[in-house]
N, C-alpha and C positions, 0 to 999 in steps of 0.2 A: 504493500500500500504506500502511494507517494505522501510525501510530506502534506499538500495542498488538501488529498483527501481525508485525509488524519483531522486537519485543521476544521475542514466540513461536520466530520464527524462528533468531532468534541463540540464545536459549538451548538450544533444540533440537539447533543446532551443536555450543554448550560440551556440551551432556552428551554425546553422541556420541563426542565427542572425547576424554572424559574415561571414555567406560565401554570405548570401544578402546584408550586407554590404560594402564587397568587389566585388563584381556584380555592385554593385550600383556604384564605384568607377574606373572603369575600363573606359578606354576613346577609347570611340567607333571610328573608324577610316573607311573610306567607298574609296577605290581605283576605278575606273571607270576600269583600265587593271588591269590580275594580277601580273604582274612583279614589279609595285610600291606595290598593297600589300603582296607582299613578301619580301621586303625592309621592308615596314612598322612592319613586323612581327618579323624581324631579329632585326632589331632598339627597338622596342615597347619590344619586349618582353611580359612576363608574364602581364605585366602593361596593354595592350591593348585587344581589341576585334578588330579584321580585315573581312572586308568585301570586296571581290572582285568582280567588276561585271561582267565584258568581260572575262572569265576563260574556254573556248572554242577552243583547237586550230584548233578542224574541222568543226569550223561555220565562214561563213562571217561577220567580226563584224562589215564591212557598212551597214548590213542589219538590225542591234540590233535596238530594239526598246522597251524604258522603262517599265516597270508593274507597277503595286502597290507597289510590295515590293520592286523594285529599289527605289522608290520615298521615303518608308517607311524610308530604310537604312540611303539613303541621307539626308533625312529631322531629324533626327536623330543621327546624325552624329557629332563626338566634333571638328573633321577634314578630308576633301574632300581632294582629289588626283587624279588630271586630266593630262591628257597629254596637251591638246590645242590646237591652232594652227588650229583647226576646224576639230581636227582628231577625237573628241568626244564633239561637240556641245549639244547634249541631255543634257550632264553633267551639263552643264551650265543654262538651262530650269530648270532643277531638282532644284537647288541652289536657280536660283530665284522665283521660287516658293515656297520655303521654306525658308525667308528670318531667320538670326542666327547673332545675335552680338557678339555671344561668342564663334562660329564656326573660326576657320579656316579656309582655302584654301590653294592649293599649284600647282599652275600653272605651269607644267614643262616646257613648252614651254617660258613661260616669264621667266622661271630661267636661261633660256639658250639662249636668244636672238634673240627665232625664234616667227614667227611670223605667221599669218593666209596668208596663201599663199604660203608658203614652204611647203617641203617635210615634212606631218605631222608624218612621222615613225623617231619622235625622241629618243625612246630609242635606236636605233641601234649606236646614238652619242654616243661614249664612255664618253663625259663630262656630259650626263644628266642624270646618276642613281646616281654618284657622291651627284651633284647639289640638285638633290631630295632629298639623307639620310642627307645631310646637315641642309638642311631645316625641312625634319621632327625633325630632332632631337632637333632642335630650339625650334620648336611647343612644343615639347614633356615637353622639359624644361622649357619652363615656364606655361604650364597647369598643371605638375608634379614636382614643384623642388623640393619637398625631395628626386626624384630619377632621376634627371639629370646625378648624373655623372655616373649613370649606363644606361643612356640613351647615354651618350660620349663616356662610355668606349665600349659600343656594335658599336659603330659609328666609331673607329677606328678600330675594329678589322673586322669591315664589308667591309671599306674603302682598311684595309689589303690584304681581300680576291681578290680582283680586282688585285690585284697587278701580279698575273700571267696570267691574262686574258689582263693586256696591255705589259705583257712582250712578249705573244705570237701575238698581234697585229704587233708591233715592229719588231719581227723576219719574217713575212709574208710580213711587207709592204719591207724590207732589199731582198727578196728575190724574190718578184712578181711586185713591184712597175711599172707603166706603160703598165701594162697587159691588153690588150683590152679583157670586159667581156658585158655581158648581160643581160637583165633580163624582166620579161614578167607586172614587175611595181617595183614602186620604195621602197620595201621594207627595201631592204638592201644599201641604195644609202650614206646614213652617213658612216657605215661601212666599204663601199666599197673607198670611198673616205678618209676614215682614215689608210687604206690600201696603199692607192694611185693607185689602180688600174684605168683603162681607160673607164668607164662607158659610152656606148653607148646606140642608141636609146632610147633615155630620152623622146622627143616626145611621144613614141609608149606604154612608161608605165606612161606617165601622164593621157592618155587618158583611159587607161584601171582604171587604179586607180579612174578617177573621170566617171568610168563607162558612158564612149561615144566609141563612135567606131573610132581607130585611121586611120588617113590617108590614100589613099592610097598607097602613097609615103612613109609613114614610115613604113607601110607593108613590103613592097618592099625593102627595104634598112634593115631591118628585118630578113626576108627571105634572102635576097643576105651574111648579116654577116653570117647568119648560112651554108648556103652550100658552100662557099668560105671559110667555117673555120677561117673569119677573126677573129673572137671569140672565146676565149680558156672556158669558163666556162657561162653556162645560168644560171640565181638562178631566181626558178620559185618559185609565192608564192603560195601553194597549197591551202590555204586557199579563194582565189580569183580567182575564175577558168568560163572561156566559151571557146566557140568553137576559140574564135580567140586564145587565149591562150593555148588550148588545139594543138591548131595545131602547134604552134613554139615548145611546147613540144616534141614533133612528130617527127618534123624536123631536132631538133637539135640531139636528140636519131637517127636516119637517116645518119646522116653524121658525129657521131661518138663528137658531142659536148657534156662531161661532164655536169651534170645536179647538181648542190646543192637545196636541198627542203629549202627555209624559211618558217617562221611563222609570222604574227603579233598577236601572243599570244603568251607565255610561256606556253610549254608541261605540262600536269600532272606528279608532283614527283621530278621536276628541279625547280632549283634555277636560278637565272638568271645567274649566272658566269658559270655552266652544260651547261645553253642554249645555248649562244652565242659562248663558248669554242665546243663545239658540228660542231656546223655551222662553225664556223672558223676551225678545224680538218678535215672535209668534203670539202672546201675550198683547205685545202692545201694540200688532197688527189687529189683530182679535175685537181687542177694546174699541181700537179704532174706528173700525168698521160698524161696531154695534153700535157706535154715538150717531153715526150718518142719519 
């Protein structure tokens, strides 16, 4: 073997050894939705490995139900990122089945002071993706402090990004504030409330959300908002759909109610400031239209 090949060879080795040593070094992170790990990605940077698991925006993710390889990820994991609140309970099976002293958690629900029994769609709070990059970056900084302050500086400049997504909150609630609106469950009910708009038939999308069959009464009063027009916008979540929901869709398309689609997942190829900015533009197109 000539010397030049030798040279090939060995170096071949160092990298090797130096890009499974870096492999080795990388702090695996496992998001239960994919809107915290895409935070986590933004925050983490090149430093992390990110795993999302509900990354679906055209499947019901009351229906998710764990595999092997959720378990794998989780159990694996240098730090978990759940919502709470009982909006992803599995997550918490996973955990304690895989008990970790050296794992993290990061509970968005208790970062934010909601509890199991509230409206579990708390990312549409504007204070809880904040709340989340805070805490990751904390995580992050002390499992990493030789790269803390590049774990800060992504953290301000993510924290940044938000900054036209509540300036465009601001200018909608200034403009729509006391708006009576709709919706076939509570997906967008933080949002709408950070809006200030007039959220009606709360009943009729608890029930759907905790998948029972609402009322007949709040059927009724349902039906009456939409052909009475006393509702200027329905936000249906397409993600969560039956015949009862399918028909207020109907209805409200019938007597000329503005329809905004939500999600409880982030689209493919959006960041969570696209998504919500997305939904809020649809909103105020929505409105728009309904004052004509």
């Amino acid at each position: 073997m000539n010397k030049i090949a030798k040279i090939l060879l060995i170096t071949i080795a160092l990298f090797t050894i130096s890009s499974g040593a870096n492999a080795a070094t990388l702090i695996k992170i496992v998001a239960a939705e994919n809107f915290y790990g895409n935070v986590a990605k933004t925050i983490g940077g090149p430093q992390v490995t990110v795993t999302s698991i509900l990354s679906n925006p055209n499947q019901d993710p009351h229906l998710f139900e764990a595999d092997v390889e959720t378990a794998k990820a989780v159990s694996t994991a240098d730090i978990a990122i759940y919502s709470g609140a009982d909006y992803d309970p599995w997550m918490l099976k996973l955990l304690k089945a895989s008990p970790n002293s050296e794992r993290t958690t990061i509970d968005a629900a208790a970062l934010t002071g909601h509890k199991p029994g509230d409206n579990p769609h708390i990312w549409y709070d504007p204070k809880t993706i904040p709340a989340v990059a805070k805490a990751l970056t904390a995580d992050l900084s002390t499992k990493d402090s030789a790269n803390a302050e590049l774990y800060h500086q992504r953290l301000e400049a993510f924290l940044a990004s938000l900054h036209p997504l509540t300036e465009l909150i601001a200018k909608l609630k200034t403009s729509y504030a006391g708006t009576p609106v709709t919706a076939t469950e509570p997906v967008f009910g933080y949002m709408a409330k950070a809006l200030g708009l007039d959220m009606r038939n709360q009943g009729f999308q608890i029930a759907i959300m905790n998948n029972t069959a609402p009322s007949a009464k709040d059927v009724a009063a349902f039906e009456n908002d939409l052909r009475n027009k006393t509702v200027k916008v329905l936000f249906y979540n397409s993600q969560v759909t039956d015949h009862t929901t399918t028909t207020m869709l109907n209805l409200a398309k019938e007597n000329g109610i503005p329809v905004v689609g939500v999600t409880e997942t982030e689209p493919a190829n959006e960041d969570y400031v696209t998504w919500m900015t997305d939904q809020l533009d649809a909103l105020n197109q929505a409105l728009g239209s309904a004052e004509k």
